[in-house]
C-alpha positions, 0 to 999 in steps of 0.5 A: 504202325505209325509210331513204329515208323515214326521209331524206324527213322529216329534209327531206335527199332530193332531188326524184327520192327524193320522187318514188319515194316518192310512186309507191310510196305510191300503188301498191298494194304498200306494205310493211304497216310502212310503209303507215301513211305510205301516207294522207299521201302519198295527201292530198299527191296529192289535194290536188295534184289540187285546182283553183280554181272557175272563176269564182274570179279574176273573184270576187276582182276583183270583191270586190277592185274594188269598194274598201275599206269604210270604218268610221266609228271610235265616239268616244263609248266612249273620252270615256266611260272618261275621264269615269268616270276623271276622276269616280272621281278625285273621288270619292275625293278627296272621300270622303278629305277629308270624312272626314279634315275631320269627324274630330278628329286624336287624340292619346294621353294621357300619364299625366306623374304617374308621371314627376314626381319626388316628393321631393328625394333621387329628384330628385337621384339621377335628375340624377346618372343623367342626368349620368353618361350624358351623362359618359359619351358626352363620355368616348366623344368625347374618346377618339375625338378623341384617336385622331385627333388622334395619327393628325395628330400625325405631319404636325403636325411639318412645319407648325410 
């Protein structure tokens, strides 16, 4: 009995197993191992017992007769969320513009004195910076562009 229990709930016994194990089951000599299965055939037994009222059928036709009921759907509560949408919109708009209108843009104060030069030898010191970088980042340019233009020179012989 108990591999065929163990075949009934992997769903593999067939119709003639279900019923012996429902008829032993519901008799009154189940193995104490098994009979804690004893109260679910037992609930598969009285439910098959159960019947309908017998004015169940007139009542469902009555009920199923008589029509649907028919809603009327509110359209205020969806017009509503959009006015507040729309006036939520607004006011924002306007607290952002009030407040960016009535305060002046600022703009930070640079102190320029400390970057005038003062005397004619830091003058040109500073110029000779200036142009050493400026030197510099042409000497990067040009040695860039002699880089390239051997990298031509070779397809240059067959234009001429």
């Amino acid at each position: 009995m108990k591999n065929l229990i163990e075949k009934y709930f992997d769903g593999k016994t067939s119709l003639q197993e279900e019923a012996e194990l429902r008829a032993y089951f519901n008799s009154d000599q189940v193995e104490e191992s098994l009979q804690q299965y004893q109260p679910l055939f037992q609930y598969f037994k009285n439910e098959k017992e159960v019947q309908l009222s017998e004015g169940f059928e007139a009542q469902l036709f009555e009920k199923m007769e008589g029509g649907a009921k028919v809603v009327k759907m509110k359209t205020w509560r969806p017009n509503l969320l959009r006015i507040a949408a729309v006036g939520a919109v607004l006011l924002a708009a306007f607290l952002y513009f009030y407040e960016n209108k009535n305060t002046p843009p600022q703009h930070a104060q640079i102190d320029w004195s400390k970057y005038e030069v003062t005397n004619e030898t830091m003058a040109l010191k500073e110029t000779e910076k200036a142009f050493e970088i400026l030197a510099s980042s042409l000497n990067k340019g040009k040695n860039k562009t002699a880089k390239e233009l051997a990298k031509t020179e070779p397809a240059a012989k067959y234009l001429n």
